[in-house]
C-alpha positions in Angstrom: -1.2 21.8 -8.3 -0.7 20.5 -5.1 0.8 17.0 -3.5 -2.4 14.6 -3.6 -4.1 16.1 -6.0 -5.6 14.1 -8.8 -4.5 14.5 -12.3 -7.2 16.4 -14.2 -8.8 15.5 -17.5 -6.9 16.7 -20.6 -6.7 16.1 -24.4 -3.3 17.2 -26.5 -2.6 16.6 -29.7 1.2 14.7 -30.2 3.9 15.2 -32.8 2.2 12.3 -33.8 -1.0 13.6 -34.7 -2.4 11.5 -32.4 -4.8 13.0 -29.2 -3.6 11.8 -25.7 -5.2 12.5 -22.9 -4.9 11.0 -19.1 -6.3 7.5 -19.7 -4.1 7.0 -23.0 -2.0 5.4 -20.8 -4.0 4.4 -17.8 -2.2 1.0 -17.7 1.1 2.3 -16.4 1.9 2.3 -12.9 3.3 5.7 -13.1 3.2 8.7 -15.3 5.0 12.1 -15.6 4.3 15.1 -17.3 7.2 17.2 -18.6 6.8 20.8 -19.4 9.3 21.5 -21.4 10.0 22.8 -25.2 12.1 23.1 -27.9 14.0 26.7 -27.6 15.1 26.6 -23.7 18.7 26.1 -22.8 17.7 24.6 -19.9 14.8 22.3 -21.5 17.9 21.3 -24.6 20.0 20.0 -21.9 17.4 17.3 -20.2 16.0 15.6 -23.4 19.1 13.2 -23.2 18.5 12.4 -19.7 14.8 12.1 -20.1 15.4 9.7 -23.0 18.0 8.0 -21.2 15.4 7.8 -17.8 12.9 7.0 -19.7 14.9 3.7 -21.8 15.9 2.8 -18.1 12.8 2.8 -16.6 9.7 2.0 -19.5 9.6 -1.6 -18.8 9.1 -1.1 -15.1 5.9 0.7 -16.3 7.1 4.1 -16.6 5.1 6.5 -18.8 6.6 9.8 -19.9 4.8 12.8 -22.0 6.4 15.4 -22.4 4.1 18.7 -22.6 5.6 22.2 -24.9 3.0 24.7 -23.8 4.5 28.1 -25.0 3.5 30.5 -27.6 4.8 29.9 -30.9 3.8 33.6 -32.2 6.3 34.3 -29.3 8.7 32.0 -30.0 8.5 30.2 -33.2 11.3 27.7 -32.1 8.4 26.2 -30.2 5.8 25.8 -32.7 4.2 22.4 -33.3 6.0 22.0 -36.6 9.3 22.6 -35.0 8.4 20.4 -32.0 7.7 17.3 -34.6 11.1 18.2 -36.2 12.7 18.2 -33.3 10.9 14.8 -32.2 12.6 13.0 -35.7 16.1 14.8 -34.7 16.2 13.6 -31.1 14.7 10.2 -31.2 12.5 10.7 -28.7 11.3 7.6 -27.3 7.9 8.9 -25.6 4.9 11.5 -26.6 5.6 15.1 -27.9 2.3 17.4 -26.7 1.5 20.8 -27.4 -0.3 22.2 -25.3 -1.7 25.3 -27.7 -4.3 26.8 -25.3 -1.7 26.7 -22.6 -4.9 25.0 -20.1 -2.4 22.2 -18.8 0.5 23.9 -17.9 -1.8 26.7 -16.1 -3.7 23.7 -14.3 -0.2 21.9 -13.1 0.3 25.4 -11.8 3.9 25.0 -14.2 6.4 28.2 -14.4 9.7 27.0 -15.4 10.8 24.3 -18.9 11.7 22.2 -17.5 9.2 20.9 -14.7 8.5 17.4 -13.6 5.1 16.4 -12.2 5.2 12.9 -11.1 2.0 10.4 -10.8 1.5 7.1 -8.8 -0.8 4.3 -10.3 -3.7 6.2 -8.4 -2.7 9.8 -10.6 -2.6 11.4 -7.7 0.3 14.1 -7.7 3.3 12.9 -6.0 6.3 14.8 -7.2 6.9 18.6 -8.7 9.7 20.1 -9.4 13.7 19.8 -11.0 14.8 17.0 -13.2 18.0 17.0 -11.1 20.7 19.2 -9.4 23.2 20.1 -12.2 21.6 21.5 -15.5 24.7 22.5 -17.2 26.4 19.7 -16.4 25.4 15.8 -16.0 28.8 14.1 -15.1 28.1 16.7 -12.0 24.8 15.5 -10.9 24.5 14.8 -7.5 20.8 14.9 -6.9 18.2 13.0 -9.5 15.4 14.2 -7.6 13.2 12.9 -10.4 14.4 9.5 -11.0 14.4 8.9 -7.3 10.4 10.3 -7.4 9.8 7.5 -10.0 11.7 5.1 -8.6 10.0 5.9 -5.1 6.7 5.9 -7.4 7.0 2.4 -9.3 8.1 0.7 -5.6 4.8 1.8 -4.1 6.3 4.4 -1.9 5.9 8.3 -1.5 9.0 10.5 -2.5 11.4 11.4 0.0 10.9 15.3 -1.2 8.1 15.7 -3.0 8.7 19.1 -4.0 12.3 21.0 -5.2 11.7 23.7 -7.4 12.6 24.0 -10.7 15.2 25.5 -12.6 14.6 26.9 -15.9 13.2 29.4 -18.8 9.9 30.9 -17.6 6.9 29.4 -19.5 6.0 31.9 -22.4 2.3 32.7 -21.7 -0.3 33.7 -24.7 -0.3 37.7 -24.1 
């Protein structure tokens, strides 16, 4: 998907058993998309910073859903059974969405869990890209490149760099 680009319509079912879709909620002033999922390495290592982003930023109308579109007969770590199970375990403070048919993912244009795509108030496509600099190591971050998107986002203003590509497990497409 590129910069500018208006989010497309969607429907995913959450951990919740609830359907989401882009005007769920249409009354926050910015919204991001996670890919991400359950079995990843990478993707383990950011659920505590995106809850701990997420707790910092909600009530400055932050909106985070985070989006598990691989193949569970590939990977049954990332089935939608283990995603809910993982969702009790972790807390986590936002919407859990599988994306089964894999159509969101392939429409962000997402190859990597994890992968941030960022949304003003507008939903048009600000940010894409890594959560930060350091995966393996927080205490070692020196580059939040998504918290600064959101932050840029929520103030009004366009992200310094709208684009820094990810780092992560490739997505595991249907075959």
């Amino acid at each position: 998907m590129e910069i500018g680009k208006k989010l497309f319509d969607f429907e995913l079912k959450g951990t919740d058993n609830k359907i989401y879709d882009k005007y769920t909620f249409a009354d926050r002033t910015t919204l991001v998309l996670i890919v991400t999922c359950n079995h990843c390495p990478y993707a383990r290592a950011y659920w505590k910073r995106l809850k701990e982003m997420y707790n910092k930023l909600e009530e400055d109308n932050l909106m985070i859903l985070a989006i598990n579109p691989n193949d569970a007969d590939q990977y049954p770590a990332d089935s939608f059974e283990a995603m809910q199970a993982l969702q009790k375990e972790l807390d986590i403070p936002f919407p859990y969405l599988y994306d089964e048919n894999q159509l969101v993912a392939k429409k962000l244009g997402a190859t990597r869990t994890p992968e941030a795509f960022v949304f003003n108030s507008s939903r048009e496509l600000v940010y894409q890209g890594a959560i930060d600099d350091n995966w393996e190591h927080h205490t070692m971050v020196t580059q939040v490149y998504l918290e600064d998107a959101i932050e840029d986002t929520l103030d009004g203003m366009e992200p310094d760099f709208p684009e820094v590509p990810a780092v992560g497990c490739s997505i595991k497409w249907k075959k």
